[in-house]
C-alpha positions in Angstrom: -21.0 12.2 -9.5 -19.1 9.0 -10.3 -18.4 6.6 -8.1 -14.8 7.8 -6.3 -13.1 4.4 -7.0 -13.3 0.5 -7.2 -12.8 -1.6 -4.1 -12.2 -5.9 -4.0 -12.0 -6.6 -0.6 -9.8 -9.3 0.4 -8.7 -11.5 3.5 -4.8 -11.6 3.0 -2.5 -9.0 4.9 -1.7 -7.0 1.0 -3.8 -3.6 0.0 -2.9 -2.7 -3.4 -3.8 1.0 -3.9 -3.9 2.5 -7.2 -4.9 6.4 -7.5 -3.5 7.2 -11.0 -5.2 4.8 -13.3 -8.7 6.6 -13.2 -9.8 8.9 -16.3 -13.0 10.2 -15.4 -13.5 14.3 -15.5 -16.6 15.8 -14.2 -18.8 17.3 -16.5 -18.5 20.7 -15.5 -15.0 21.0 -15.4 -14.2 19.4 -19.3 -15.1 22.9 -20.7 -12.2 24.4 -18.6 -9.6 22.4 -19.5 -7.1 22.0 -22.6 -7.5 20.3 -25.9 -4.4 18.0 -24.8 -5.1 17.6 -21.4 -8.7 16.3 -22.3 -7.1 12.7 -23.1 -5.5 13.0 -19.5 -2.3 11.4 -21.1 -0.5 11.2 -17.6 -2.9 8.4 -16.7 -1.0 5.3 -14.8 -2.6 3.1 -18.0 -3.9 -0.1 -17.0 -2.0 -0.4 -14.0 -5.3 -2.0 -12.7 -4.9 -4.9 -15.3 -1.7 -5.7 -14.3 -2.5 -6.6 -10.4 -6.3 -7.9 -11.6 -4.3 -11.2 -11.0 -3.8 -10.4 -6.8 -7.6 -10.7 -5.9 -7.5 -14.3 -6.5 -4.4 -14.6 -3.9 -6.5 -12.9 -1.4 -5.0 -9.2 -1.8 -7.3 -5.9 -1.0 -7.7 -4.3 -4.4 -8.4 -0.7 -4.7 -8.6 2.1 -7.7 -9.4 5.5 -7.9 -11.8 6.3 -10.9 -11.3 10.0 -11.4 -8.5 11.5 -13.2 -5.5 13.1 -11.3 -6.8 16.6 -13.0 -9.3 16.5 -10.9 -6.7 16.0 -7.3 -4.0 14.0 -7.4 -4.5 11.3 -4.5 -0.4 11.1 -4.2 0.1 14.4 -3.1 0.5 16.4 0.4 -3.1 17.8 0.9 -1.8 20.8 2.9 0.6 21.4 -0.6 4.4 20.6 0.6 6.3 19.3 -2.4 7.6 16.0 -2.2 10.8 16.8 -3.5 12.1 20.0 -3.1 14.3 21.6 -5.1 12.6 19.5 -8.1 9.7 19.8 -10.4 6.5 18.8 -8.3 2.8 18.3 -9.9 0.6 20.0 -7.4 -2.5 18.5 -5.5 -4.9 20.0 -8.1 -2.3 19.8 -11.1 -2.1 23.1 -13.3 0.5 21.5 -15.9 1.0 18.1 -17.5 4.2 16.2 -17.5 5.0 17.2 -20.8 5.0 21.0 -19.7 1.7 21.9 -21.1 -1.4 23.5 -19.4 -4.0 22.0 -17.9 -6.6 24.3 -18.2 -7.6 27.0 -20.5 -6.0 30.7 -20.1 -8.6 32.5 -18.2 -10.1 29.7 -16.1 -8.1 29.9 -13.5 -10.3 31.6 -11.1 -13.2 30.1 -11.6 -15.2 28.3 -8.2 -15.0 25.0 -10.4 -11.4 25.0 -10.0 -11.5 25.8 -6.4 -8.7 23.9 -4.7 -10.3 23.7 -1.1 -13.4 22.5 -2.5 -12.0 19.4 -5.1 -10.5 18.3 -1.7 -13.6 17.7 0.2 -15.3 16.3 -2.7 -12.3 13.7 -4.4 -9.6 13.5 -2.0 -11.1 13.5 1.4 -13.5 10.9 1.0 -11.2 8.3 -1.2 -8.4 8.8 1.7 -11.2 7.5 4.1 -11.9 4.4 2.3 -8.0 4.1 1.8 -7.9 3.9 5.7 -10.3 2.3 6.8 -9.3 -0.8 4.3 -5.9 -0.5 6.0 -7.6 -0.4 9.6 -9.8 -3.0 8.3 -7.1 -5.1 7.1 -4.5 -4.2 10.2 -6.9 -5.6 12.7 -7.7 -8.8 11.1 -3.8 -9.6 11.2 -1.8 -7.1 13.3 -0.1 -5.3 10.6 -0.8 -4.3 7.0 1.3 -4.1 4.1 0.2 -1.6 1.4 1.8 -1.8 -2.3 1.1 1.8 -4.0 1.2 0.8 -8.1 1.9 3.5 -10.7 3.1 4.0 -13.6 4.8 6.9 -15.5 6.5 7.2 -19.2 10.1 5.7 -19.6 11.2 9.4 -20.8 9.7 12.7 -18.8 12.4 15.4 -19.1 10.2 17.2 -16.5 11.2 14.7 -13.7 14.0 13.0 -15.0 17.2 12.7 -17.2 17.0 10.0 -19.5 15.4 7.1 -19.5 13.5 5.7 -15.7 14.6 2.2 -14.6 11.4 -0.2 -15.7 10.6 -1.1 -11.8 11.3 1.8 -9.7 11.2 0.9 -5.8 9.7 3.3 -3.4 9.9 3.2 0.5 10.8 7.0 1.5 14.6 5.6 2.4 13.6 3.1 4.1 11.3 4.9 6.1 8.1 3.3 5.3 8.4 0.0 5.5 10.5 -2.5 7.8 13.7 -2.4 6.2 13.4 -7.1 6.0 10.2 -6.5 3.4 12.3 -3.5 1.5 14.7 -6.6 1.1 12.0 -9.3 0.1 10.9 -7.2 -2.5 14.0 -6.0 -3.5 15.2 -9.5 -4.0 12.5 -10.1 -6.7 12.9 -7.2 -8.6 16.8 -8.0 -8.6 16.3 -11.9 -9.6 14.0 -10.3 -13.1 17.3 -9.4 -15.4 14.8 -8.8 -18.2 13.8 -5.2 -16.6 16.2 -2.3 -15.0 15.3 -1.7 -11.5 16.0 0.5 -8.7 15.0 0.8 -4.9 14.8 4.8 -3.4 16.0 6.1 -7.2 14.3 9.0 -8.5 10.7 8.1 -6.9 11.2 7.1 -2.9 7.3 6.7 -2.8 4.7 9.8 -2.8 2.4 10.7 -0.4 0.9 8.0 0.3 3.6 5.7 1.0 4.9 8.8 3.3 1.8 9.3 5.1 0.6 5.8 5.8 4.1 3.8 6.2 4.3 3.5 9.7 6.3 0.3 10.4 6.8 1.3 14.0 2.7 0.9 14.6 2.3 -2.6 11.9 1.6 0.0 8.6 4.5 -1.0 6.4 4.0 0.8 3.2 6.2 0.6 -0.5 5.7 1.6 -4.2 6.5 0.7 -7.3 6.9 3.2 -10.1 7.2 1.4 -13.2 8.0 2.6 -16.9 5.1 2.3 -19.5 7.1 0.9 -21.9 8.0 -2.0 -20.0 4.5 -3.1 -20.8 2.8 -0.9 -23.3 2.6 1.7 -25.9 3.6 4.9 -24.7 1.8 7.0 -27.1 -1.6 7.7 -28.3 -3.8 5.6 -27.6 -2.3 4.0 -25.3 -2.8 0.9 -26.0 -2.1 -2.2 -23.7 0.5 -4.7 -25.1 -0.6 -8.2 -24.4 3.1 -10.0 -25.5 4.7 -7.1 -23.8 3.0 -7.3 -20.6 3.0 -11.0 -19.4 6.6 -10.9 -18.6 5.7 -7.9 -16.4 3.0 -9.8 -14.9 5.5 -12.5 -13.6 6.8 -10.4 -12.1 4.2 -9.0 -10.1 3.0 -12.3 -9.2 6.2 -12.7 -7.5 6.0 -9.7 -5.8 2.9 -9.6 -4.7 3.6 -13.2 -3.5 6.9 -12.3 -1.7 5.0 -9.5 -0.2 2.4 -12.0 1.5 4.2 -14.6 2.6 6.4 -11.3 4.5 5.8 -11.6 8.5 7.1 -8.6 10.6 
């Protein structure tokens, strides 16, 4: 097995978690799975080179290496959806945003695909990495501020009617987060008129930002959804668009600095 992730330990008060850029399968479970889904196109792509520039400012850097076929690290682990009433991927996703199937008709009984058991061996043991950086992190300064990155294509008819906002805003309502670093990072998505935001639009934050927000115990938690295209090609193969993406880079550099200079 595969290492479960990437880890740059840092000294600042900033974790920057990202669980959807991975794109390793296990062996034994490629057989099982589609054609399409084989290229696992509902990878965040490269969200890990856009922050590569926060481990130099101090910031706790860590990356999941395993596709979200495999479990998706952003979802309720006891299977409530996170929005009801809409479409919701599962914990170990049977369809892909574009509507298609995962895995092969036929498959799905087999003990590779057992949910119970993907947990214990992908989920369970990234989550306690996840938290004990956060513990880690929390103790050296009194609080902790986690920034959950993603990405997700501009268009998903799935999720979404028309086209996402490029920097989507995610604290659960408010709920995750005190609502003075909400503002701070509000304020720099606002003051970048070359990208569409939005803060609680369509994605308020996942489970993640849900489950470890605690503002009330020093855990202040947000994410940022943000649309491919604002930085690369959306289609096969995905290719990362240097011109395209240094604007975008800005303005992560001013989040991620607005988000550690924050003091509850």
């Amino acid at each position: 097995m595969t290492t479960l992730y990437t880890l740059a330990r840092g000294d600042a008060p900033l974790v920057i978690n990202i669980p959807h850029v991975g794109t390793w399968v296990p062996t034994e479970l490629r057989p099982l799975m589609t054609v399409q889904a084989l290229g696992v196109p509902d990878t965040d792509w490269h969200v890990d080179r856009l922050y590569d520039f926060a481990r130099a400012r101090g910031a706790t850097l860590m990356a999941a290496t395993h596709s979200r076929y495999v479990v998706d690290l952003n979802r309720d682990p006891e299977g409530a959806a996170l929005y009801p009433g809409a479409s919701n991927t599962e914990l170990c996703p049977t369809g892909r945003f574009d509507g298609g199937p995962v895995w092969r008709d036929g498959v799905a009984a087999d003990p590779l695909l057992d949910v119970a058991a993907r947990r214990r061996a992908y989920f369970d043991p990234y989550h306690a990495q996840l938290r004990a950086e956060l513990d880690r992190v929390h103790a050296r300064h009194g609080y902790v501020v986690l920034l959950d990155g993603h990405s997700i294509i501009s268009r998903c008819a799935r999720f979404f009617e028309g086209r996402l906002p490029d920097l989507n805003l995610g604290t659960a309502d408010g709920a995750s987060c005190a609502a003075s670093l909400q503002d701070a990072a509000a304020r720099v998505l606002a003051a970048a008129p070359a990208f569409s935001h939005v803060v609680n639009g369509r994605f308020k934050g996942g489970w993640i930002t849900r489950h470890y927000g605690r503002p009330q115990d020093g855990y202040h938690a947000l994410q940022l959804e943000m649309a491919l295209e604002a930085y690369m090609t959306e289609a096969e193969p995905y290719h990362w668009d240097a011109q395209r993406a240094e604007p975008l880079i800005g303005v992560l550099r001013a989040l991620v600095d607005a988000l550690l200079a924050w003091r509850p």
